[in-house]
N, C-alpha and C positions, 0 to 999 in steps of 0.2 A: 504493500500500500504506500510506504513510503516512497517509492518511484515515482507517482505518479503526484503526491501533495507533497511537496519539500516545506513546505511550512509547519504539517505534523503527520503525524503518523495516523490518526485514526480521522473517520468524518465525525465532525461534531456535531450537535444539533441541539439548537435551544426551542424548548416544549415551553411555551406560555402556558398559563393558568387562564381559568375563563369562571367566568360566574356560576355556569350549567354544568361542569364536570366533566365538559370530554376530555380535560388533557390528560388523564385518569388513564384512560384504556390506551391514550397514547404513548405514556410513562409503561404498561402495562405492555406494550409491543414492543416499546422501547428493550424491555430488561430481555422477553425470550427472544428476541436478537442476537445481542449481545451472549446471552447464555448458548446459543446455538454457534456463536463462534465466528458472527459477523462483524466487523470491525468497525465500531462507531462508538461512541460515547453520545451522551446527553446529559443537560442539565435544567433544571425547567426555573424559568423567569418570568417577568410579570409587565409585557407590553402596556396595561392599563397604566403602571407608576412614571411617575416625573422622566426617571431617569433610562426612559425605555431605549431610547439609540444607544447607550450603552451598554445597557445589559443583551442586546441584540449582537454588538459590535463582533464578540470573541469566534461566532458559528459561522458555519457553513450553509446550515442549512438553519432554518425558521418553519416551525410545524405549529400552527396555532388553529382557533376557531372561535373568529372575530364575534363581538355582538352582533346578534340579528334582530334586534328590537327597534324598527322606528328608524325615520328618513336620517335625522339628527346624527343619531351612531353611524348609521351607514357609513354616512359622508365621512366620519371622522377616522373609522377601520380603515377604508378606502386609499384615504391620505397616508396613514402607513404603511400600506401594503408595496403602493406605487414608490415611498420613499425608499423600503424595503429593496424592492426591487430591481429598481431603474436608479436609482441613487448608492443607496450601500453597495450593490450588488449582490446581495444575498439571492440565495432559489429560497425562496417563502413560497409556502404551500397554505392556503389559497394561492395563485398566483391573480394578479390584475386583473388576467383575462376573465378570470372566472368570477370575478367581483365586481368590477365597476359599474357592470348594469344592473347589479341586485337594489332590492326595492326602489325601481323604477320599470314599470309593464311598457313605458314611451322608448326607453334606450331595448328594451329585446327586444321591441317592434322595429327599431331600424338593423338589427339582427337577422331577425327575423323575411326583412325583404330583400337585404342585400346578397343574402344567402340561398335567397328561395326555401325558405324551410316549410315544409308542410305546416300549414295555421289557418283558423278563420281568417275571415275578411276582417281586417283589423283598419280604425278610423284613432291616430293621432292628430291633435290640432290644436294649435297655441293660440287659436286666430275665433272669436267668438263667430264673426260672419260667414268665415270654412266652414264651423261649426254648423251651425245655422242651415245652412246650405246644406250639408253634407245627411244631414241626421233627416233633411224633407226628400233624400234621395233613397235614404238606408230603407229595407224592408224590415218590418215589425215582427216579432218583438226583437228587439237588441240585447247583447248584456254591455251593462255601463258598468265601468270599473274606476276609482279611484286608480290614481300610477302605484299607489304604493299599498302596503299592507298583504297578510297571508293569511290561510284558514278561511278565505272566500268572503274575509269583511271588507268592506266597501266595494261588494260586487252584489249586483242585483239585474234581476228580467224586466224591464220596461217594455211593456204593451201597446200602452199610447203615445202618440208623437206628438199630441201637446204638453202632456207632463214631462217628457224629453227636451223638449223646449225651453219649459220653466230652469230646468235641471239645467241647463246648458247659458240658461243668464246668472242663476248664482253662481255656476263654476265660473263666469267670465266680468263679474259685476264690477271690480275696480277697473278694470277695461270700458266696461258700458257708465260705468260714473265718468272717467276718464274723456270718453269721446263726448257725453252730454254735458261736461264744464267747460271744453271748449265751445262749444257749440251757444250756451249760454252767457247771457251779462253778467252773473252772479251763482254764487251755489245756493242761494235762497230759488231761484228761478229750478233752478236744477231739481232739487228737494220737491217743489211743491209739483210741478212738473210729473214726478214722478212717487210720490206722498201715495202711493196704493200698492207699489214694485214690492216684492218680497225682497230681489233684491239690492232696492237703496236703505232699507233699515240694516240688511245685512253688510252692507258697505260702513254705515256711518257709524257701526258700532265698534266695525273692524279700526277704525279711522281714528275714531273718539280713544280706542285702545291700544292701538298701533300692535296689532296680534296676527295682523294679514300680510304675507308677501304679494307685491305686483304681478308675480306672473302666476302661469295655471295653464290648467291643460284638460282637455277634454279626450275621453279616449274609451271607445268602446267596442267591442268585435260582435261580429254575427252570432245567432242565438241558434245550435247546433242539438237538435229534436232528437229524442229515442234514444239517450244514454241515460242507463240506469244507474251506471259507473264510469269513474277514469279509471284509467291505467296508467299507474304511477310506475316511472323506469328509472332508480339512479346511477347515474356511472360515473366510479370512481375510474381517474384517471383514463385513458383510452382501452381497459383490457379487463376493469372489472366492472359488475352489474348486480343490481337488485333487481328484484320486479315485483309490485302486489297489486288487486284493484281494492278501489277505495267505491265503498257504496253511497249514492244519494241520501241526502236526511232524508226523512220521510215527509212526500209531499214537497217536495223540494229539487232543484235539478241542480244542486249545487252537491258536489263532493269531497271537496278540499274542506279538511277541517271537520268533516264528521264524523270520527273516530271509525267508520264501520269498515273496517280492513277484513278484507277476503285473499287468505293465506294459501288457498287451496286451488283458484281458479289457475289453470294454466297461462304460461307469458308467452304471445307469440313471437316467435325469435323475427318476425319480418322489421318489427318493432324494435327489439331490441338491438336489432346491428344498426338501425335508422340513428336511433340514441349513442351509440359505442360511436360512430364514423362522425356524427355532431361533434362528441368530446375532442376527438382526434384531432378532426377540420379545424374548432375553434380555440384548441388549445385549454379546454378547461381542464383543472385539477379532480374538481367534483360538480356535478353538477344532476340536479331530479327533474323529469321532463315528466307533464301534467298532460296526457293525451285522451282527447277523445274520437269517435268515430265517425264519421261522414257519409253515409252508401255506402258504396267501395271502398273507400280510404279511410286514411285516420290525419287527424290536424294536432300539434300540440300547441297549447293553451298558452301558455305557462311556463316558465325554466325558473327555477332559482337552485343557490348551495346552500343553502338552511333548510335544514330539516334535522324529525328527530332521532335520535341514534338510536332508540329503543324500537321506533316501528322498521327502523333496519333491522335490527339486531335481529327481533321476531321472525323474520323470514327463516322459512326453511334449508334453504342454500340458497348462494348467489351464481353468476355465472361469471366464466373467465374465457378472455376471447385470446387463443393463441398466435404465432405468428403466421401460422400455415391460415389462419381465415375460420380455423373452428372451433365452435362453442364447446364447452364443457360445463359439467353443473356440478359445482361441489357441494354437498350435502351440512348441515350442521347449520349450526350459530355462530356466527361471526359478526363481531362488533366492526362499524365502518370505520370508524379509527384504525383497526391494525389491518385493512388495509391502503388507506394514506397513506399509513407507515410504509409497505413494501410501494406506492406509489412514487413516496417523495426519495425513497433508496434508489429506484431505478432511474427516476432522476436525474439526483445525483450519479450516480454510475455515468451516466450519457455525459454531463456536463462536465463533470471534472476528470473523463475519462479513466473510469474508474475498472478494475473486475471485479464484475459482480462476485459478491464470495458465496 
């Protein structure tokens, strides 16, 4: 090993700590590693403290599992990841790729078409009048999504295309306050003008509170009939996979987030190498693709790398794609952490031109 790293002998690896506990089973992959005679050390540190470039400085590698709560954190993980990255030069696993679009549904939608990826007819638009336009063109009912949030909140079935409407001047009302105070002598004019709007109370309050950002975004995909489930597919890395279906609540066409996991249905591998060749294409580390069915086809919804470790765990075996092009299905419980772990080895192995041991 020391041929190949003149700076030490073994690969290092700093395991961050996290609020939820995976770095647990990654300390946990970490030791029968090492116990198995693989040449690496590790030490686990704490990216959330002051002195995080530091404590990141001494490795090689960076194995962590950023917050996934809320736009706010995103953005802030994000900004380390890429410092990580693109900066230190560290292999941090997440890597960029596989994060910069989480909790935002507008950045996979330009993923999403630049790539051709199987998906509903997906409508982004910064622009209240696109909107406007676009939503008297859309066929009913639609699903409208907030850009951000998981477990299927702030997604709902809209029916009617004037309550779409309404929905479509709150999402854009400091825009529509915006063009009717130009337009006006005064914001008394403006006010009374519009003194019945849902949304100028909802503006003035934002206003009077200063709790509102200027821009916003409208974004919603076609409403895709006769799924009683998704099919949830995660792939670690380009070579391993989960698969479960997740059932609708009851009276509900929504499935994300309803706990009703179906362990036993079979995963069709047409699907599953769609999902493996994604990861590959897009360079993600991790990432779970939300699919449902179309006639003959299937569209995915949805990609994010958050999710829970225990409805992996559950699974019965996952699948591992080798390099001759075939599936294999290893049987047992396997926590998604260890393998990251052999994710971010192989990795490293590639990068630092390493032999695998």
């Amino acid at each position: 090993m020391e041929n190949f790293m003149p700076d030490h002998k073994l690969l290092s690896i700093g395991i961050s700590v996290d609020p939820y506990g995976w770095y647990e089973e990654f300390v946990n992959a970490a030791e029968k590693k090492i116990a198995s005679g693989y040449p690496c050390k590790y030490e686990v540190i704490n990216l959330d403290e002051h002195d995080w470039v530091q404590q990141a400085e001494p490795f090689d590698v960076i194995l962590w599992k950023p917050r996934v709560m809320g736009v706010r954190s995103a953005s802030y993980f994000k900004e380390k990841i890429y410092f990580l990255q693109y900066v230190a030069k560290k292999l941090v696993i997440p890597n960029f790729e596989t994060v910069w679009h989480f909790e935002s549904k507008a950045a996979q939608s330009y993923l999403f078409s630049h790539y051709g990826i199987k998906t509903p007819e997906t409508i982004v638009t910064f622009d209240y009048h696109d909107a406007h336009r676009l939503i008297n063109q859309s066929a009913f009912p639609v699903v409208i999504k907030k850009p951000h949030g998981a477990g299927s909140s702030n997604v709902y079935l809209e029916t009617n295309k004037g309550r779409a409407e309404k929905t479509l001047k709150m999402i854009f009302r400091l825009q529509l306050w915006d063009e009717a105070r130009r337009k006006a002598s005064s914001r008394l004019q403006v006010f009374f003008e519009n003194i019945f709007s849902k949304w100028m109370w909802a503006t003035l309050f934002e206003r009077i509170f200063r709790i509102s950002e200027d821009y916003n975004v409208a974004y919603w995909q076609e409403y895709i009939p006769g799924n009683q489930a998704d099919l949830r597919i995660t792939v670690i890395g380009d070579c391993y996979a989960y698969g479960f279906w997740r059932n609708n609540r009851p009276n509900d066409f929504r499935a994300s987030g309803s706990g009703l996991i179906d362990y036993e249905r079979d995963i069709p591998e047409e699907q599953l190498r769609y999902c493996l060749d994604l990861n590959r294409k897009l360079g993600f580390d991790s990432m779970c693709y939300d699919i449902l069915f179309k006639e003959n086809d299937f569209v995915i919804t949805e990609i994010s790398f958050g999710y829970k470790a225990s409805a992996i765990y559950n699974t019965k075996g996952h699948y591992v794609l080798s390099k001759d092009g075939s599936i294999s299905y290893v049987e047992g419980h396997t926590w998604p952490q260890e393998l990251w772990f052999d994710w971010a080895l192989r990795r490293a192995e590639s990068l630092f031109n390493l032999e695998a041991a």
